[in-house]
N, C-alpha and C positions, 0 to 999 in steps of 0.2 A: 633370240636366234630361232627362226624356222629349220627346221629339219625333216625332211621328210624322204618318202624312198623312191619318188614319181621324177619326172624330168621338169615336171610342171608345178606351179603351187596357185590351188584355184583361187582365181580373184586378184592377184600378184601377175606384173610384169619383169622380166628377168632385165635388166636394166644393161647389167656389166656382168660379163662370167669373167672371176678370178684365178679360175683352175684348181687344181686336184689338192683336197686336204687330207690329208690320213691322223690317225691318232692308235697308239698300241700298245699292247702293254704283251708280258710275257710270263706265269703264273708254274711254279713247282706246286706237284703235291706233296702234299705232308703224310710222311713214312705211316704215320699211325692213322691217318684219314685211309691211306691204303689197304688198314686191317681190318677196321670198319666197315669198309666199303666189300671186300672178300668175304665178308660174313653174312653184311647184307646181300649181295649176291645170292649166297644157297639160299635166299628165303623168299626174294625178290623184295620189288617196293624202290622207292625212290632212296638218290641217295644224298642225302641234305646238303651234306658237305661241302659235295661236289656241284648242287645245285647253284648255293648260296656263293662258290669261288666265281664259279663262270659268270654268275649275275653282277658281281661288283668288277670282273674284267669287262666286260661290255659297258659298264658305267664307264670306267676307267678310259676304256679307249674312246667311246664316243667325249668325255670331258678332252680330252689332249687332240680330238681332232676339231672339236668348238674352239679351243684357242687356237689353234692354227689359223682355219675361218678369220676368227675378230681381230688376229695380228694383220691380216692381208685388207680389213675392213667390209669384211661381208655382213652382211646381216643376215642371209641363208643359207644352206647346205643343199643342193637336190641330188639327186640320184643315192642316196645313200646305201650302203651296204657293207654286210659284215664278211669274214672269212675266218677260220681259224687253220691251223696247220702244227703238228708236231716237230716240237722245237726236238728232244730228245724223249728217251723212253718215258721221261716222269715230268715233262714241260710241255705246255702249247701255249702259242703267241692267238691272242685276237686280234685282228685289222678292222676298223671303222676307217671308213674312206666313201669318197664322194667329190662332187663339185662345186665350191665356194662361190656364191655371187652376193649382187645387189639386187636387190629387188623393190620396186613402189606398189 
């Protein structure tokens, strides 16, 4: 599967657009990542925790927006793009979404 964030994929003809595939997932923090994270704050610096959750939600939702894609029989994704948004105080959802085709 290609996936890229352009309209286009160089070298590739877009054969058949399938339309719009999305993939997401929705991520609580953990009470005690929140202590950690308050503590690191006074000191600054990164904060792993929360590095490493967001990094496997954005796997997470690009993987469920590739099967989307391969059930409609794409072989590519173009336009792609992320979002997130707060679900409540201590949740936010990420959206991976784009355009499903075929391409030669």
């Amino acid at each position: 599967m290609i996936i890229v964030t352009t309209e286009e994929i160089p070298g590739k003809t877009i054969k058949k657009t399938l339309g719009l595939v999305r993939g997401n997932t929705i991520r609580a923090r953990h009470v005690g990542h929140d202590i950690s994270a308050a503590l690191k704050s006074l000191v600054g610096g990164e904060i792993r925790d929360y590095t490493k959750m967001m990094a496997e939600s954005r796997e997470q939702a690009l993987d469920r927006m590739v099967e989307e894609a391969e059930s409609l029989g794409a072989n590519a994704i173009v336009s792609v793009k992320f979002t997130t948004s707060m679900i409540m105080q201590s949740a936010s959802e990420i959206l991976a979404y784009g355009t499903a085709v075929i391409v030669e």
